[in-house]
DONUVO-522743 format. One line per field, with one value per residue (C-alpha): x, y, z; residue number from 0; residue in three letters. Coordinates in steps of 0.25 Angstrom, whole numbers. Example, Ala and Ser with C-alpha at 12.3 -4.5 7.8 and 13.67 -1.06 7.14 Angstrom:
<atoms>
u	[49 55]
v	[-18 -4]
w	[31 29]
num	[0 1]
residuo	[ala ser]
</atoms>
This chain:
<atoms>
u	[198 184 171 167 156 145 134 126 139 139 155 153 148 153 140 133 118 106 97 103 101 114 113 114 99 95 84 87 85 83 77 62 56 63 54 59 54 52 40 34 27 20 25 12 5 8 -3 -15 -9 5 -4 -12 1 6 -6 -6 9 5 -7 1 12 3 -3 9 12 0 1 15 11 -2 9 18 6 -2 5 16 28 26 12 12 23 15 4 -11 -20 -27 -19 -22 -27 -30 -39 -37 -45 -42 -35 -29 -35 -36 -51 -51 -41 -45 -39 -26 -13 0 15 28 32 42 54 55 70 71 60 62 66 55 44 44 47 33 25 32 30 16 11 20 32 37 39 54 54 41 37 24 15 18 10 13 6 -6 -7 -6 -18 -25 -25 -28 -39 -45 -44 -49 -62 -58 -48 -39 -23 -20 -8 -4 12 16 17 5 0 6 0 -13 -12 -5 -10 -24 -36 -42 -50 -49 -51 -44 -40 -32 -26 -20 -15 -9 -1 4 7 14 24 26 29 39 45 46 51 59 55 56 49 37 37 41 27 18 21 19 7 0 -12 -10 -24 -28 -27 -13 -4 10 17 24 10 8 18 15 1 1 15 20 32 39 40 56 54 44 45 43 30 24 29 23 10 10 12 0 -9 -8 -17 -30 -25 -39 -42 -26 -24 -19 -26 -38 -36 -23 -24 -26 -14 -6 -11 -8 6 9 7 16 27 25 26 38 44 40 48 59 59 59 61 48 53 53 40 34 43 37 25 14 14 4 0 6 -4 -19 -32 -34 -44 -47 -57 -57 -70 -79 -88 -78 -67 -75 -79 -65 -55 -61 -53 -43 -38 -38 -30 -19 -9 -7 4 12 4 -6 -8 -15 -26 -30 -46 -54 -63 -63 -64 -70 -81 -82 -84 -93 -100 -101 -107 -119 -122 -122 -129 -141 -155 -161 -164 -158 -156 -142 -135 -125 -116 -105 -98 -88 -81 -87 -76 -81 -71 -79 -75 -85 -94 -104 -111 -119 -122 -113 -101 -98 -113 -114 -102 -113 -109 -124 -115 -109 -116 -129 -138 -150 -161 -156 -171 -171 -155 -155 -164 -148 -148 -163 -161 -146 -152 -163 -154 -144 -157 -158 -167 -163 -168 -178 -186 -198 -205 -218 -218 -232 -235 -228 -229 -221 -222 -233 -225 -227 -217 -221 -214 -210 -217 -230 -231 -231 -227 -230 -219 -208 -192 -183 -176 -189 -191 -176 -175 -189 -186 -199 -200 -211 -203 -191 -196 -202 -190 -181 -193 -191 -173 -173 -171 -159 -155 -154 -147 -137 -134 -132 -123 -116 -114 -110 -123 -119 -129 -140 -151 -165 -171 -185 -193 -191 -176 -177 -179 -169 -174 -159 -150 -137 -126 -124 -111 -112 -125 -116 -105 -116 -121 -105 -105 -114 -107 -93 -99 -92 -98 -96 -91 -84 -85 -70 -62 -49 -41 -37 -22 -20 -16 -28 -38 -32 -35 -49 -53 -49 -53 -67 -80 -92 -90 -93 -107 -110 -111 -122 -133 -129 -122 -127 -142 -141 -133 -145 -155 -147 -146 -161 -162 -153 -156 -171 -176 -176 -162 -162 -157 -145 -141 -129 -124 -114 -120 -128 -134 -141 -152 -160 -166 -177 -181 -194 -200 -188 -179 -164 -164 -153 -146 -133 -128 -115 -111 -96 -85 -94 -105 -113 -123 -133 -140 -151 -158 -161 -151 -165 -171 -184 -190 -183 -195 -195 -181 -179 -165 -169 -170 -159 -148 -150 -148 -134 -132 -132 -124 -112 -112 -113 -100 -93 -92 -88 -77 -74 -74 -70 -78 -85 -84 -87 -102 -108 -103 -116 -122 -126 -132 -146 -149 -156 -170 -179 -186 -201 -212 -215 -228 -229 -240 -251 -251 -240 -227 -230 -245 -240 -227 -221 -234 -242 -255 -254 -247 -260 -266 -261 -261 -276 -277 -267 -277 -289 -282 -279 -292 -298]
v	[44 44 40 27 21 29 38 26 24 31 35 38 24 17 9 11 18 17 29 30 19 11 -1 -9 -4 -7 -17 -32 -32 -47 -47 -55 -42 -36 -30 -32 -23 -32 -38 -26 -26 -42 -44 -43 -54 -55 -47 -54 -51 -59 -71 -69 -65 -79 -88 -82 -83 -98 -99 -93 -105 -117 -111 -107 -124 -131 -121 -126 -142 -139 -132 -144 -155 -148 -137 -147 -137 -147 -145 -134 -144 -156 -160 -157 -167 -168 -168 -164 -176 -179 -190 -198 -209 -222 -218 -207 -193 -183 -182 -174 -165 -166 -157 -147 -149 -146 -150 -152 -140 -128 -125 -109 -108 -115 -105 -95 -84 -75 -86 -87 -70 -69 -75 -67 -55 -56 -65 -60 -50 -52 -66 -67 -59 -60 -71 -78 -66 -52 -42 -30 -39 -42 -26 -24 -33 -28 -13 -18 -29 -15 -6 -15 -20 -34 -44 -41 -45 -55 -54 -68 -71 -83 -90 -89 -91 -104 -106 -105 -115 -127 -127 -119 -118 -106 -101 -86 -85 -78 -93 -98 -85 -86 -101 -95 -86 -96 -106 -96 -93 -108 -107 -97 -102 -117 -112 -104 -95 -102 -115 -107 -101 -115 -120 -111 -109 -125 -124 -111 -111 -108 -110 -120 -131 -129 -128 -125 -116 -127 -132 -120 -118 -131 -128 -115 -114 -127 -125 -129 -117 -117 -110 -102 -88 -75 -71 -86 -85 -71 -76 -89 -79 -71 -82 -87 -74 -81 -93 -96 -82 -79 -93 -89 -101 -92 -77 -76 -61 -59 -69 -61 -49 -54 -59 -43 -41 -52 -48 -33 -37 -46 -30 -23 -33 -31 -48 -43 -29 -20 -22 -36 -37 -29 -36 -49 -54 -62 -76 -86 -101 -111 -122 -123 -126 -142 -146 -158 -155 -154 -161 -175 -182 -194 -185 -180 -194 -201 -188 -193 -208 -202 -194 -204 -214 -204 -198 -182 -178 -167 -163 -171 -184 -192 -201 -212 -215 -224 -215 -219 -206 -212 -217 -205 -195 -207 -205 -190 -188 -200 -191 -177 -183 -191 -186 -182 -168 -161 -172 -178 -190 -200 -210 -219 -231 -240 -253 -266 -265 -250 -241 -230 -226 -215 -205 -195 -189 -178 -171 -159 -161 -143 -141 -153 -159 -168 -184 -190 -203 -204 -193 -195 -205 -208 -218 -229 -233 -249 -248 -254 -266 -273 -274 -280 -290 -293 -296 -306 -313 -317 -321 -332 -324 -324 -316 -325 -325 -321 -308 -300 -286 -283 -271 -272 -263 -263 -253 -246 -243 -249 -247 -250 -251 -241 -245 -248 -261 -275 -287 -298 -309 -307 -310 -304 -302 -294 -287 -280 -278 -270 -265 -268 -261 -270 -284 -276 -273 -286 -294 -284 -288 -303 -300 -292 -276 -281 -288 -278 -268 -279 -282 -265 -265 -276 -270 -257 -249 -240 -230 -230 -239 -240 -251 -250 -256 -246 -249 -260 -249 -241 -230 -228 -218 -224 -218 -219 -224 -234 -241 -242 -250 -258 -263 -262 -275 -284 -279 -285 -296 -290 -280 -271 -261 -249 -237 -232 -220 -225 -236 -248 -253 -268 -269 -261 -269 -283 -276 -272 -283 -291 -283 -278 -280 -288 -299 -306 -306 -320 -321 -332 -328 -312 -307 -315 -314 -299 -296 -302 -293 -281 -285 -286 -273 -267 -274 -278 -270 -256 -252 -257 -243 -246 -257 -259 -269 -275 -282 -272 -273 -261 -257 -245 -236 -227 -220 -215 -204 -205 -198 -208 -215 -224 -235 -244 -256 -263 -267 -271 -265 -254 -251 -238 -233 -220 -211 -199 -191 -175 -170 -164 -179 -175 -185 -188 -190 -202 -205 -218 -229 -234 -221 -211 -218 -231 -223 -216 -227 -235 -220 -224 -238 -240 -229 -234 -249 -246 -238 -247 -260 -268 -280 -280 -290 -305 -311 -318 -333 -339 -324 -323 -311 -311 -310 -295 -297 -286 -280 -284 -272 -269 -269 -253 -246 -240 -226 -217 -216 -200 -204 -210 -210 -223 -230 -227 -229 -242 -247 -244 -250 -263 -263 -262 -274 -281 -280 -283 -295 -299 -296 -305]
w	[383 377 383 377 384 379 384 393 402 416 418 433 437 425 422 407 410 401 403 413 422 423 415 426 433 420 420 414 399 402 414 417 417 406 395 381 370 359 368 373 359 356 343 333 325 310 301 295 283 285 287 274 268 272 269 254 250 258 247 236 237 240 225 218 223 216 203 203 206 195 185 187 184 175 166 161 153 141 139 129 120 121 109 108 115 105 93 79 72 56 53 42 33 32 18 25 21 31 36 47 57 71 84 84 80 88 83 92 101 96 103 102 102 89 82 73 85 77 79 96 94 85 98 108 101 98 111 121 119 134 134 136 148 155 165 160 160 156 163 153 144 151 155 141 137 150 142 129 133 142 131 121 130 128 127 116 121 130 140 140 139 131 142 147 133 135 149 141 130 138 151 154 146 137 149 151 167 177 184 170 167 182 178 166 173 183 173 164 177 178 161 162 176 169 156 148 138 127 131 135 121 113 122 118 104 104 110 105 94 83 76 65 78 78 90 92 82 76 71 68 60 51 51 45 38 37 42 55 67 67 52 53 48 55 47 51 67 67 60 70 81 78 78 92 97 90 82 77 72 66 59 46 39 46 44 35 36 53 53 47 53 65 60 56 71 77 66 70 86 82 76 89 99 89 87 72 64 60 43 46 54 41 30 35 28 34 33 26 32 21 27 21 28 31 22 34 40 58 59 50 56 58 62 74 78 77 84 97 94 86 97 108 98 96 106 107 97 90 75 68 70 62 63 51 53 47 41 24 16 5 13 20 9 5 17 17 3 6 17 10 0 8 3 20 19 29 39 45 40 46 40 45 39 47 45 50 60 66 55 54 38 37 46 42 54 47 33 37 48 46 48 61 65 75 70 68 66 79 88 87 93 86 83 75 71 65 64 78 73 70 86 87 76 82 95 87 81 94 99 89 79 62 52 49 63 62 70 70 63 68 78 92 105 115 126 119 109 93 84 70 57 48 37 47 41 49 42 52 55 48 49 54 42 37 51 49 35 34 47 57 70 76 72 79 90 93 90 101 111 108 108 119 120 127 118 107 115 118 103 100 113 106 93 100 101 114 113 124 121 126 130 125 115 104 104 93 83 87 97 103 99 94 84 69 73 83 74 62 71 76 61 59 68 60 48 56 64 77 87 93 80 86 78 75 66 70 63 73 72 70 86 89 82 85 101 97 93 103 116 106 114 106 99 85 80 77 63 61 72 74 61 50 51 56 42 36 43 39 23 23 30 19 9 7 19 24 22 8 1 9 0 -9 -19 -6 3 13 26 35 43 43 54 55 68 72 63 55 63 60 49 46 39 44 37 29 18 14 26 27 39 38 44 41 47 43 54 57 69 76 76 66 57 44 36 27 28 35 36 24 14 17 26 19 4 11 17 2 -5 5 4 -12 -14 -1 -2 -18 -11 2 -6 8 11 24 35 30 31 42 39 32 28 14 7 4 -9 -10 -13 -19 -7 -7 -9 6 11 15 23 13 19 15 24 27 31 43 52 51 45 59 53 45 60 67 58 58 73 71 64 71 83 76 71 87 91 80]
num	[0 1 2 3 4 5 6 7 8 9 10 11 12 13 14 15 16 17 18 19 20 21 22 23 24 25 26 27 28 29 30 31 32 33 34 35 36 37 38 39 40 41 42 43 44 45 46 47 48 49 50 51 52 53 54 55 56 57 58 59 60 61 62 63 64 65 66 67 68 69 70 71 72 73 74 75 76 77 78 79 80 81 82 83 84 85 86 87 88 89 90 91 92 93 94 95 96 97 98 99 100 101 102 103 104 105 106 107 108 109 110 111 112 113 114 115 116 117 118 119 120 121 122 123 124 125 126 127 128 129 130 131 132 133 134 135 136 137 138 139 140 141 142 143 144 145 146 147 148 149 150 151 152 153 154 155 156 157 158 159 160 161 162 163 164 165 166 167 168 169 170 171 172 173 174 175 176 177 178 179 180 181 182 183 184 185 186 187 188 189 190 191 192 193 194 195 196 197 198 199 200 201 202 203 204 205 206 207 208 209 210 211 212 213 214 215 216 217 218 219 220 221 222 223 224 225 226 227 228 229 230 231 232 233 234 235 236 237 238 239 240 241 242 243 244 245 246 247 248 249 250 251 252 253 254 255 256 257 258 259 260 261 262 263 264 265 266 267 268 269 270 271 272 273 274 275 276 277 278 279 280 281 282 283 284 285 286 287 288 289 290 291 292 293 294 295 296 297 298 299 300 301 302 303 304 305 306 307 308 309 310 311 312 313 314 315 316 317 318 319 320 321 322 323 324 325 326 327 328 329 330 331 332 333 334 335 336 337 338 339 340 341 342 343 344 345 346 347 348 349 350 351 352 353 354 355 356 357 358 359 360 361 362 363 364 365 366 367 368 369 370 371 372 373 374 375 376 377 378 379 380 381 382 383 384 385 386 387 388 389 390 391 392 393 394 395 396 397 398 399 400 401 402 403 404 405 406 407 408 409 410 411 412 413 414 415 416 417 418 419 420 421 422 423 424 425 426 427 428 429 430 431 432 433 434 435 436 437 438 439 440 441 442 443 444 445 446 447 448 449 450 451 452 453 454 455 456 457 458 459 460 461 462 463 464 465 466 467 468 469 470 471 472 473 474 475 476 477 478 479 480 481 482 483 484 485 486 487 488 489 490 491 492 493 494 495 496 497 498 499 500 501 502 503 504 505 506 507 508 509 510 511 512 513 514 515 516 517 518 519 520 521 522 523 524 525 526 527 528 529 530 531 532 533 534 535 536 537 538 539 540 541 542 543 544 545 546 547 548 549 550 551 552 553 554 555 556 557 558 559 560 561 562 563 564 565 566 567 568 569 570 571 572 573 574 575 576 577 578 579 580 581 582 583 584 585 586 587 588 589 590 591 592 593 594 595 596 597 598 599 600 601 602 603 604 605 606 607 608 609 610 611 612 613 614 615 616 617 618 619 620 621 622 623 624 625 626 627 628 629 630 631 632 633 634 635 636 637 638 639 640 641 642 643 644 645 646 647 648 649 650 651 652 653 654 655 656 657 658 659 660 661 662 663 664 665 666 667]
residuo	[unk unk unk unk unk unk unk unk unk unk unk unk unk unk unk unk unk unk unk unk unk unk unk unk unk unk unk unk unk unk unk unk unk unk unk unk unk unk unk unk unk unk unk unk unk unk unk unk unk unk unk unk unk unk unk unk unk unk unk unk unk unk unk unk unk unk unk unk unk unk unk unk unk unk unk unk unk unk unk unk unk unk unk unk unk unk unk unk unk unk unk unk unk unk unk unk unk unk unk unk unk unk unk unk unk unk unk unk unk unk unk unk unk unk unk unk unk unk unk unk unk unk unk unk unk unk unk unk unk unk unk unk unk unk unk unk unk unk unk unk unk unk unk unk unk unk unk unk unk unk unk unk unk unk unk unk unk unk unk unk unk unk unk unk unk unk unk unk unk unk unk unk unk unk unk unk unk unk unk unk unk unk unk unk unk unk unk unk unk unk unk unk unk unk unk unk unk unk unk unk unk unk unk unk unk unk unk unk unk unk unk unk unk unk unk unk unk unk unk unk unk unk unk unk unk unk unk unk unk unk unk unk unk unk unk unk unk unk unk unk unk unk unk unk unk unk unk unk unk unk unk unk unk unk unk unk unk unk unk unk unk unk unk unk unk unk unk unk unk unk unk unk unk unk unk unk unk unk unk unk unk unk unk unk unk unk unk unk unk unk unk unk unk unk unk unk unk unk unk unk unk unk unk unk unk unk unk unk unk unk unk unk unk unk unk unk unk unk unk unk unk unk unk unk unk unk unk unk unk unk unk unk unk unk unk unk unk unk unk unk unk unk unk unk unk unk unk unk unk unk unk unk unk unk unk unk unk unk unk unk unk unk unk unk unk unk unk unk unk unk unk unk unk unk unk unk unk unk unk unk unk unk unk unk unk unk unk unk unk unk unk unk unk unk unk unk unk unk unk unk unk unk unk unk unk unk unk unk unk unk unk unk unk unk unk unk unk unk unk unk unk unk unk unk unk unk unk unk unk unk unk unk unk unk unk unk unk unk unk unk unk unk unk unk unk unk unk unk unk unk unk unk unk unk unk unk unk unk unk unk unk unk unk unk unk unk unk unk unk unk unk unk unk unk unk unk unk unk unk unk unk unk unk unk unk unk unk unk unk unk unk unk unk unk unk unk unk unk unk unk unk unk unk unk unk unk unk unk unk unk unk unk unk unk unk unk unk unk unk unk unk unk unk unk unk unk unk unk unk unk unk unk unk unk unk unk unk unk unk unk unk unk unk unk unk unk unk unk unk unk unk unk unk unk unk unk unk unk unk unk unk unk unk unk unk unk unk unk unk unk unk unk unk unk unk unk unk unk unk unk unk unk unk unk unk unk unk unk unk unk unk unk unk unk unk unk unk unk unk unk unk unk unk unk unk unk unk unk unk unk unk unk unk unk unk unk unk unk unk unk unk unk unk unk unk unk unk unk unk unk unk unk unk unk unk unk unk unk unk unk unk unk unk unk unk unk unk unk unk unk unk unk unk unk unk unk unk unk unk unk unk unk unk unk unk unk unk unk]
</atoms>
């Protein structure tokens, strides 16, 4: 019988040995003093490098976590589908002609699936041949453009996939920087883990630039070939395709022949992936843009200051949405040519013409909007000059003055300082008819003394003067900068009988009006002590006084202004429904010379007046109850320095003068 117990077993004692000691002698394995070899070695410490190991994959999940949570609140998947902020708008006159084309257009989004196969296959061939199989970012690609940006010694291709093309264009900004092409990358994984393939492409063709201020390619497609993107044909999509590298430089409504150009390329790219054959690529003939350039022009005068309100009345939408205004284009071509034509030299001009009610119907802010696009009529704030006496004379007459008080118009100093009339001569006491109509500065100034300086910032802050102004005693002639715009307004409220006028370019519905009225600060201006006798004061001025160049056959009434050394000169007044004021003055602030209120504003002032009422033909705002209209005298010969005008500046001499004898007289 064979021996099975193995090499270890002793078969004369019959007891199993391990080297050989029987097993019995052998020490206990479990034993308190037994020795095990597991711990004869003390296990060692994990490496430095398992715990940095740890803390970074800890790092890189608490990030990978609040990309996630940002993706989820701030990179919405409908973002690229949604319309422009700020939409396209055309802005229309009152009669409905287009006058101006403000911000981008963008119409409803595309679905790529129901395209023309060729049209999505024209993108993907020339913006990112990989798309169907790569996973947002394609790094033969940008290998590629790594060697041929080296090569080239500067940027000439890009490596971004259409994805992160998309990325781009919906959720980051146009900064190049290392931080935003890492956020591209992560948002382009969130894309293409989100989405399929064809919803990332349907939101970036409806999204992308396409020049012109057009984006989406179904605006696109309107714009350039008035057709809708479901038809368009292969030698359009190729040429649409092309464009997205640099849409301001490959517009074909800018460069027909680098369009096309560029179309050849898309068409022969198309040929190379096999999308179409190489006869067809060739046989294909470039396309031509069916649309022609907008004779509307982006940018007026008007246009720039009524988008801001425009775009806060409407909601972002798909297209074009427009926008009636109240601009008139009569009056506004009216206004355009008085301007061009104003005899100044090579100074500035501003005009602007409202409604009693505050409709602005037209705005000139300058001579050339191409050359200065700066709006003199409600940008700048300069010196009104004697304009601002309305608010004096206002003040007066709520403090129980008339325009047949009497004040002195004799030398006044205040302050050391002595402001004298233009003309340099003084004419005693006098009314206060007499003192606004010829426009006297030392009659002026002692009637705000005896107001109030309070008082006549009160009444401008009541006819809605917001601009700054300085308590001092120069500021009854008009030392504080105000607008063209909020001036007009001002002499608007007289013209109405209710203040404060605010200046508007947008119609008000029914509902709105019937609100604005009845939540409107201000008030009424009481027609027999406020309205009445300062309608008065202003037919004089325009009539018999300085402003009388202004004057037309309807019933006028205006003020003018002149600043020191000629610098503003200016003339704002009403007749019929129409309130107007002027302005003349050098951007750089220098004298104008001899032109004063009363010669150039007052004379465009009167070229606008005389074609635009003919035209308007509206009756203005009914007449104080118990004004009557003066019967227009022939003005008297005025007693005029003997020196002259260029002797002197502003008659100083003859004003020393008779400051002279004025002393001699009190001393005798």
């Amino acid at each position: 019988m064979a021996d099975d117990h193995g090499p270890g077993f002793d078969r004369a004692h019959g007891i199993w040995q391990r080297g050989g000691t029987d097993v019995e002698n052998l020490p206990d394995p479990f034993g308190p003093g037994a020795r095990h070899p597991e711990a004869a070695t003390p296990p060692k410490p994990p490496g430095k490098y398992r715990r940095w190991l740890r803390w970074g994959f800890n790092i890189f999940a608490a990030l990978l976590l609040v990309t996630l949570i940002w993706l989820i609140v701030t990179a919405p998947l409908s973002r690229a589908l949604e319309p422009l902020d700020d939409p396209a708008m055309l802005l229309v006159s009152t009669e409905g002609r287009a006058i101006a084309r403000r911000g981008a257009i963008k119409d409803e989004p595309v679905d790529a699936a129901k395209l023309d196969p060729l049209t999505p296959a024209a993108f993907i061939s020339i913006e990112d041949r990989r798309f169907r199989s790569h996973w947002g970012i394609d790094p033969r690609a940008i290998g590629r453009a790594m060697v041929a940006n080296f090569q080239a010694g500067g940027v000439r291709q890009g490596g971004s996939t259409i994805t992160q093309q998309l990325a781009k264009t919906s959720f980051l900004s146009a900064d190049r920087s290392i931080k935003r092409k890492a956020q591209e990358v992560i948002i382009a994984f969130w894309l293409e883990g989100w989405l399929t393939k064809d919803e990332i492409l349907s939101r970036y063709l409806s999204s992308v630039y396409f020049g012109d201020g057009v984006y989406g390619l179904r605006a696109a497609s309107r714009h350039y070939f008035d057709r809708e993107p479901e038809r368009l044909t292969l030698a359009q999509s190729a040429m649409l395709a092309g464009m997205v590298q640099a849409p301001s430089r490959l517009a074909p409504t800018r460069n027909l022949a680098l369009a096309q150009k560029r179309s050849r390329l898309v068409l022969q790219t198309m040929a190379d992936t096999g999308v179409i054959s190489q006869a067809r690529a060739e046989s294909t003939k470039s396309a031509r843009p069916v649309g022609t350039a907008s004779s509307v022009p982006t940018g007026t005068y008007f246009a720039d200051w009524v988008a801001p309100q425009a775009a806060k009345a409407f909601e972002a939408d798909y297209g074009e949405v427009k926008v009636p205004t109240t601009l008139d284009a009569d009056l506004q071509r009216i206004a355009v040519r008085a301007v061009a034509n104003a005899k100044i030299g090579d100074a500035q001009a501003a005009l602007v013409a409202m409604r009693p009610d505050g409709r602005v119907v037209a705005m000139v802010g300058g001579r050339n909007y191409g050359k200065s696009p700066f709006n003199r009529a409600t940008q700048a704030r300069r010196q009104p000059g004697s304009a601002f006496k309305l608010f004096v004379y206002l003040a007066a007459l709520r403090a129980g003055y008339r325009p047949d008080s009497k004040i002195e118009d004799r030398p006044i100093t205040l302050d050391g300082w002595s402001p004298g009339n233009n003309d340099g001569v003084y004419r005693g006491t006098i009314t206060l008819r007499e003192a606004f109509a010829r426009s006297s500065n030392a009659a002026t100034v002692r009637l705000a003394e005896q107001v109030g300086r309070q008082n006549i910032i009160r009444a401008a802050r009541d006819l809605g003067i917001d601009s700054p102004l300085t308590d001092r005693p120069s500021l009854s002639l008009g030392t504080s900068g105000v607008s063209l715009l909020e001036l007009t307004a001002a002499y608007a409220a007289i013209a109405g009988g209710r203040y404060p006028v605010e200046p508007r370019g947008l119609p008000l519905d029914k509902e709105e009006e019937g609100l604005s009225g009845f939540f409107a600060r201000g008030g009424h201006l009481d027609d027999r002590r406020d309205r009445a006798p300062m309608m008065e004061l202003l037919w004089a001025a325009a009539n018999e006084g300085t402003g009388r160049r202004a004057a037309i056959s309807t019933a006028t009434f205006g003020k003018t202004g002149t600043t020191q050394n000629n610098r503003d000169a200016l003339f704002v007044g009403f007749a019929g429904n129409l309130v107007v004021g002027v302005w003349v003055g050098r951007d750089d602030n220098q004298s104008l010379g001899r032109i004063t209120g009363g010669t150039a504003p007052a004379e465009i002032w009167r070229r606008f007046m005389g074609s635009a009422i003919s035209i308007d033909g509206r009756q203005g705002p009914p007449l104080p109850e118990g004004f009557r209209l003066p019967e227009r005298r022939q003005p008297q010969k005025e007693r005029k320095s003997p020196l002259p005008d260029d002797w002197s500046e502003s008659g100083k001499a003859v004003r020393s003068i008779l400051e002279m004898v004025e002393r001699l007289i009190d001393q005798n």
